[in-house]
N, C-alpha and C positions, 0 to 999 in steps of 0.2 A: 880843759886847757884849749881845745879847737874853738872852744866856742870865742875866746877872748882873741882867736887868730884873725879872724876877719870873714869875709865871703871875697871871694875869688872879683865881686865889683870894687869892692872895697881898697884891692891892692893893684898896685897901678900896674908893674909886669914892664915886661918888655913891648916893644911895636909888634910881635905879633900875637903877642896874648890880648892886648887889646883890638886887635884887628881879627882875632876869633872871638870874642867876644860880644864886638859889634857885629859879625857876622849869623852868632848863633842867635843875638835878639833879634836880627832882620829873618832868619828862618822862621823864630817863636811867632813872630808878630804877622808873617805871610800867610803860615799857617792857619792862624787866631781868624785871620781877614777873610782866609779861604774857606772857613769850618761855617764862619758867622753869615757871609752870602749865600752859602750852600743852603744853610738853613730857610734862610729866608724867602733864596729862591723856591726849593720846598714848599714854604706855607704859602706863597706867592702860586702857584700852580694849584694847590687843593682848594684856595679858597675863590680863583678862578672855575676849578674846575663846578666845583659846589654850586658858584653861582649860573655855571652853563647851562647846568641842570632847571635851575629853578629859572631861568628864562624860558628853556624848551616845556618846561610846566607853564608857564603865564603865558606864552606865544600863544600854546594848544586853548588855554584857558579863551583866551582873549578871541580868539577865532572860532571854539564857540560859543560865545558869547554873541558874536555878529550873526552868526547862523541863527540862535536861538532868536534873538532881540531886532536885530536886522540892521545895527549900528552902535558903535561903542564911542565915546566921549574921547576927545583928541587925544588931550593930555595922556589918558591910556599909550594910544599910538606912539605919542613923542617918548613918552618914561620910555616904554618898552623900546624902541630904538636908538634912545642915550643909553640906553643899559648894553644892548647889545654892541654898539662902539665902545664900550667901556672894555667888555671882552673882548672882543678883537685887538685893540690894540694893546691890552692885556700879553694877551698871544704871542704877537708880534713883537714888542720891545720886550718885554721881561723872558716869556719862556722861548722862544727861539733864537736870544742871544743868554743864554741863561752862563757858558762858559766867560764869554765876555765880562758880563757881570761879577761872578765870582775871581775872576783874574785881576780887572781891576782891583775889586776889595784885596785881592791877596798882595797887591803891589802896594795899595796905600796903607796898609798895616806895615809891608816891609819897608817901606820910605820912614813913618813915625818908629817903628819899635828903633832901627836903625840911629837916627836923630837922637833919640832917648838913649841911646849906648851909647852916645859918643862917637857917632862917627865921624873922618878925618875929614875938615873943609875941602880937601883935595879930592876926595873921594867920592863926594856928593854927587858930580855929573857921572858919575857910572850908576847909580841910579837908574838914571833915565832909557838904560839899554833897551825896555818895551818899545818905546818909542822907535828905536834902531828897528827892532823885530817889527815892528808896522810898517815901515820905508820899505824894508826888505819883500815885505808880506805885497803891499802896494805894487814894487817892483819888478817881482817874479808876475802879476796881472793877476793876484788872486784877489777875492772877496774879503776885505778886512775884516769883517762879522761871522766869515764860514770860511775860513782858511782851508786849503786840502780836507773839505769834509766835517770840521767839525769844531764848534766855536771853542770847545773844550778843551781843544791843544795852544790854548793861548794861559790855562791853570799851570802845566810843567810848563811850557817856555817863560813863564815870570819865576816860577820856583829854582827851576833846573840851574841857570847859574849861583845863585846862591847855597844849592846843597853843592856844587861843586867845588863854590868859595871854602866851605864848610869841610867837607873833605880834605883840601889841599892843607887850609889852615890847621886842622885839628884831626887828625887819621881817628883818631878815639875818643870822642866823646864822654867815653868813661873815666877817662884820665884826667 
């Protein structure tokens, strides 16, 4: 008989069953955004680090080789220093803003899953609240990329209002 009842998307509810609703897909979907950068940033860093390795092998190689030969073919010199700018800025944009990165993902997940729930036209500019926390961030004369220390407190400040939405709307989850 539950099953011919519906799923809880299915029935329309009052304004705030629909406004915990769209609240819990913008938590699913921050989450989802947050798990899936995290990862990547992950493989993004081993497979930097991997190749760090295997330049400091070709560097040593390549060096002597000149010793041994008394000179090595350009092309050598340039690969091996397109390579090495490759890791550098490797470094630099992806793992030194690696909270950055995963925050973003976890806000463009909570802006789609949100959308995809139905959230209220009205509602859409609260959204944008990172945006605010960057003014603020800007404001107070800190670094947008390394806030107080660490790019990583930019992951709860995009979460953190929305498990709070999430709480006020819905105390139980289970219910």
């Amino acid at each position: 008989m539950s099953a011919l009842a519906g799923t809880p998307a299915d029935v329309p509810g009052n304004r705030r069953q629909r406004a915990a609703r769209a609240v819990d897909a913008a938590l699913r979907g921050g989450v989802l955004g947050a798990a899936v950068a995290a990862v990547a940033w992950l493989i993004a860093g081993a497979l930097a680090g991997t190749a760090f390795v295997f330049l400091v092998i070709g560097t040593i190689a390549l060096a002597a080789w000149v010793v041994l030969r008394g000179s090595a073919p350009v092309a050598f010199w340039v690969g091996l220093a397109i390579a090495w700018a490759i890791v550098i800025v490797e470094r630099a944009v992806v793992q030194e803003n690696g909270g950055l990165w995963v925050a973003g993902a976890s806000w463009l997940g909570m802006v789609v899953a949100a959308r995809r729930a139905g959230i209220s036209n009205w509602a859409l500019p609260l959204l944008a609240y990172p945006v605010l926390l960057g003014v603020l961030v800007v404001a107070a004369d800190q670094p947008l990329d390394d806030p107080w220390g660490s790019s990583w407190l930019w992951v709860p400040a995009v979460l953190g209002p929305v498990i709070g939405a999430r709480t006020l709307l819905n105390p139980s989850p289970r219910d």
